[in-house]
C-alpha positions, 0 to 999 in steps of 0.5 A, a space after each residue: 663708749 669704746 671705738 675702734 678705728 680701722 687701725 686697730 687703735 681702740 680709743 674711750 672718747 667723751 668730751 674730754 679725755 682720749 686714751 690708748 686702751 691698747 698699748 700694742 700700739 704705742 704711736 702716739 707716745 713714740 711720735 710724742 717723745 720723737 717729735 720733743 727730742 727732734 725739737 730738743 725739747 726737754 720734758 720739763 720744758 713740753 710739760 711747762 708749754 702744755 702746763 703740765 708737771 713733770 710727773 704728768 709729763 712723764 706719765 703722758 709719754 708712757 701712756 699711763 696718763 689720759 690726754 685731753 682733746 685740748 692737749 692734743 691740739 696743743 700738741 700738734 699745734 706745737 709740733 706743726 703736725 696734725 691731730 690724726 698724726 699724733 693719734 696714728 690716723 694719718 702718718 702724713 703731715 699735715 703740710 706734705 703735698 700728695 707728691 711728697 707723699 709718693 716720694 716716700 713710698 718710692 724712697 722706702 721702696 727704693 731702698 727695701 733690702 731683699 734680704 731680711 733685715 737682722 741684728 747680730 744675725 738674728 731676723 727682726 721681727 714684723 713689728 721691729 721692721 714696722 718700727 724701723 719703716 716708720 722711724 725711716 719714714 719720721 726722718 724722710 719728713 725731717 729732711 723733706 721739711 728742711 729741704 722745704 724751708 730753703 
C-alpha cells in the first residue's frame, strides 16, 4: 500500500521492495551516485559489493529499478550513512552531533548571497537553488568528516 511521508516522498512498501513512485524527487539516486563518486567507486565495483550487475546498477541509480529494503541497509552500511539519509528522511549523517548540525545551518547561512543566484544572467530556479544547498550541504559533511578523522 502507498505512504506518503511528510516529505512529499510516496513510497510502495511491502516486505521487499521500496521504490520512488515520484520521481520529482530524485534524492535517493543523487545521493547514491554522490556518495559512490565521492568514495571513487565505479558502478561496476558498487554493483559487485551489492552483487548486483551493471545493468542493475545502472538502472537503480536512475530510479527505473526497485531496491529492497536489504540494499538499502547495504548501502548505508557501505557509504557509513544511515537508511533515512538515503531515502531523503533525514539529510544528516548518522554520525554528525546536534552541534554540527547547527554548524551547517550558520554556514549555509553565512553564506546565502543577497542577491539571487544565476547562470549566464539567468536566475536559477527554486529547485536548481535547493539542489545547489544540498550539494553545498554534501560537501560541509565531506570536510566535516575529514576534519573529524585527524
Amino acid at each position: 500500500m502507498p505512504k506518503n511521508n511528510e516529505f512529499g516522498i510516496l513510497f510502495v512498501v511491502n516486505t521487499e521492495t521500496w521504490r520512488v513512485e515520484s520521481m520529482k524527487d530524485k534524492s535517493f539516486t543523487e545521493k547514491l551516485i554522490a556518495l559512490r563518486k565521492r568514495d571513487h567507486l565505479s558502478q561496476v565495483e558498487l554493483g559487485r559489493r551489492l552483487n548486483l550487475d551493471r545493468s542493475s546498477m545502472n538502472k537503480l541509480e536512475h530510479g527505473s529499478r526497485n531496491v529492497s529494503a536489504k540494499e538499502i541497509k547495504e548501502i548505508a552500511e557501505i557509504f557509513h550513512v544511515s537508511s533515512d539519509y538515503l531515502l531523503g528522511i533525514n539529510d544528516v549523517p548518522e554520525w554528525a552531533t546536534l552541534a554540527d548540525v547547527a554548524n551547517l545551518k550558520s554556514f549555509l547561512q553565512e553564506n546565502e548571497n543577497p542577491t539571487r543566484l544565476n547562470f549566464d544572467r539567468e536566475e536559477l530556479t527554486e529547485d536548481e537553488q535547493a539542489k545547489l544547498k544540498e550539494a553545498i550541504s554534501l560537501v560541509f559533511w565531506d570536510k566535516l568528516k575529514e576534519k573529524k578523522k585527524k
